[in-house]
PLY file of the C-alpha trace (Angstrom):
ply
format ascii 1.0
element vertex 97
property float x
property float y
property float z
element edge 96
property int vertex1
property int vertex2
end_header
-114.46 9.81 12.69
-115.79 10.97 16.18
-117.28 14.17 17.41
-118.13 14.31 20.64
-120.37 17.39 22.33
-119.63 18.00 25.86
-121.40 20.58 28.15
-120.13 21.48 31.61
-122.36 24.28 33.65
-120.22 25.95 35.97
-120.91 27.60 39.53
-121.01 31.27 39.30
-117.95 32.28 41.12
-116.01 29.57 39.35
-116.87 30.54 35.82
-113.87 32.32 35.26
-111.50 29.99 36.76
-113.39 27.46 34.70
-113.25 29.21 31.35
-109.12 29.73 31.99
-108.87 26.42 32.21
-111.32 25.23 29.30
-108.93 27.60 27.19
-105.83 25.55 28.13
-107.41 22.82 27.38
-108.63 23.70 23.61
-104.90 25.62 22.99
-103.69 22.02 24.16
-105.81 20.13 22.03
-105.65 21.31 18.64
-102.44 20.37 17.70
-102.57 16.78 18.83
-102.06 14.17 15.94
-105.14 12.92 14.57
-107.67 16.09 15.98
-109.45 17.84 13.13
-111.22 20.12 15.04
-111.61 21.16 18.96
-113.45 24.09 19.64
-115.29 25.26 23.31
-117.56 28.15 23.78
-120.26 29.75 25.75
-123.48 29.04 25.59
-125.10 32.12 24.51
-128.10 31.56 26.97
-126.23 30.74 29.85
-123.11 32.74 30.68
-121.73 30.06 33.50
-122.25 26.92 30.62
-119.63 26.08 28.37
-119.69 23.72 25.23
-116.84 21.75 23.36
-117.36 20.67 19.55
-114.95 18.07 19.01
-113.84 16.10 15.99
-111.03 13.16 16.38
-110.38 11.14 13.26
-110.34 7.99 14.91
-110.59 6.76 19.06
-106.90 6.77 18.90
-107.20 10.54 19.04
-109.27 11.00 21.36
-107.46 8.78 23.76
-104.33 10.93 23.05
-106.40 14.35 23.89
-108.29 12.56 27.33
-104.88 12.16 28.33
-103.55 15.41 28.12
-102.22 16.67 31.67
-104.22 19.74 31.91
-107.69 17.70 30.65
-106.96 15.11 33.76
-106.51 18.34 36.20
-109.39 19.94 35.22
-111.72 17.17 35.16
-110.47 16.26 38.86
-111.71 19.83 39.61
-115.01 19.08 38.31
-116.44 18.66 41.70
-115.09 22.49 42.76
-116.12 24.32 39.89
-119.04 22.35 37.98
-122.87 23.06 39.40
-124.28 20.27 37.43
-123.01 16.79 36.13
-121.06 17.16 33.16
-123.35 15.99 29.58
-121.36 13.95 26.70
-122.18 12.50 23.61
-120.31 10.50 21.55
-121.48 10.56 17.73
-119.28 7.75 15.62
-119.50 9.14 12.00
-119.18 6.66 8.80
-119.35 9.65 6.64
-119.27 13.30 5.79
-119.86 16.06 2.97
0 1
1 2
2 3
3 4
4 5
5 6
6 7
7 8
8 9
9 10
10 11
11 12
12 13
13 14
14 15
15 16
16 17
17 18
18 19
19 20
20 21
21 22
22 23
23 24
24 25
25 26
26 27
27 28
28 29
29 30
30 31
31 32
32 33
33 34
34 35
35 36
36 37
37 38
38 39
39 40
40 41
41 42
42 43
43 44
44 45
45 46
46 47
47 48
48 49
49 50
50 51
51 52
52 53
53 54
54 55
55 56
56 57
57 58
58 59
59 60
60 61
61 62
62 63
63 64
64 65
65 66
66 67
67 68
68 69
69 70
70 71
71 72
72 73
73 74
74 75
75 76
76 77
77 78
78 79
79 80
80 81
81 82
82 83
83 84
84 85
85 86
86 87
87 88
88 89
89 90
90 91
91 92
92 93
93 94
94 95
95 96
């Protein structure tokens, strides 16, 4: 299993555009084959910074959800709307409870 955590700040006046297309992106991703869970929200401290929980049952998966048309147009608009580099972990799991 993977979960990855992924944090994106956005500039102010593209927080909305942002968050429109962050929501495309999670209604795109849950679905997919092999996702067990894909969630985004705000951070509660920062109003323009948004982070993604996500949980892929194998790399496979998350190949399949990195590939998704609207992930590749939004992370080409990174540069527009993001005020900071993007942060992402990658946590391989051997095991849950």
């Amino acid at each position: 299993m993977i979960v990855v955590r992924f944090k994106v700040k956005c500039k102010s006046e593209k927080t909305e555009q942002a968050m429109a297309l962050f929501k495309e992106i999670v209604t795109a991703s849950q679905p997919l084959d092999g996702v067990v869970s894909f969630d985004m929200g705000r951070d509660i401290t920062d109003p323009d910074s948004f982070i993604a929980l996500e949980v892929f049952e194998d790399r496979a998966a998350l190949d399949r959800q990195e590939s998704l048309a609207v992930v590749k147009k939004t992370m080409g608009l990174f540069e527009e709307l993001l005020a900071a580099e993007p942060e992402a972990t990658i946590f391989n799991v051997s095991s849950t409870e």
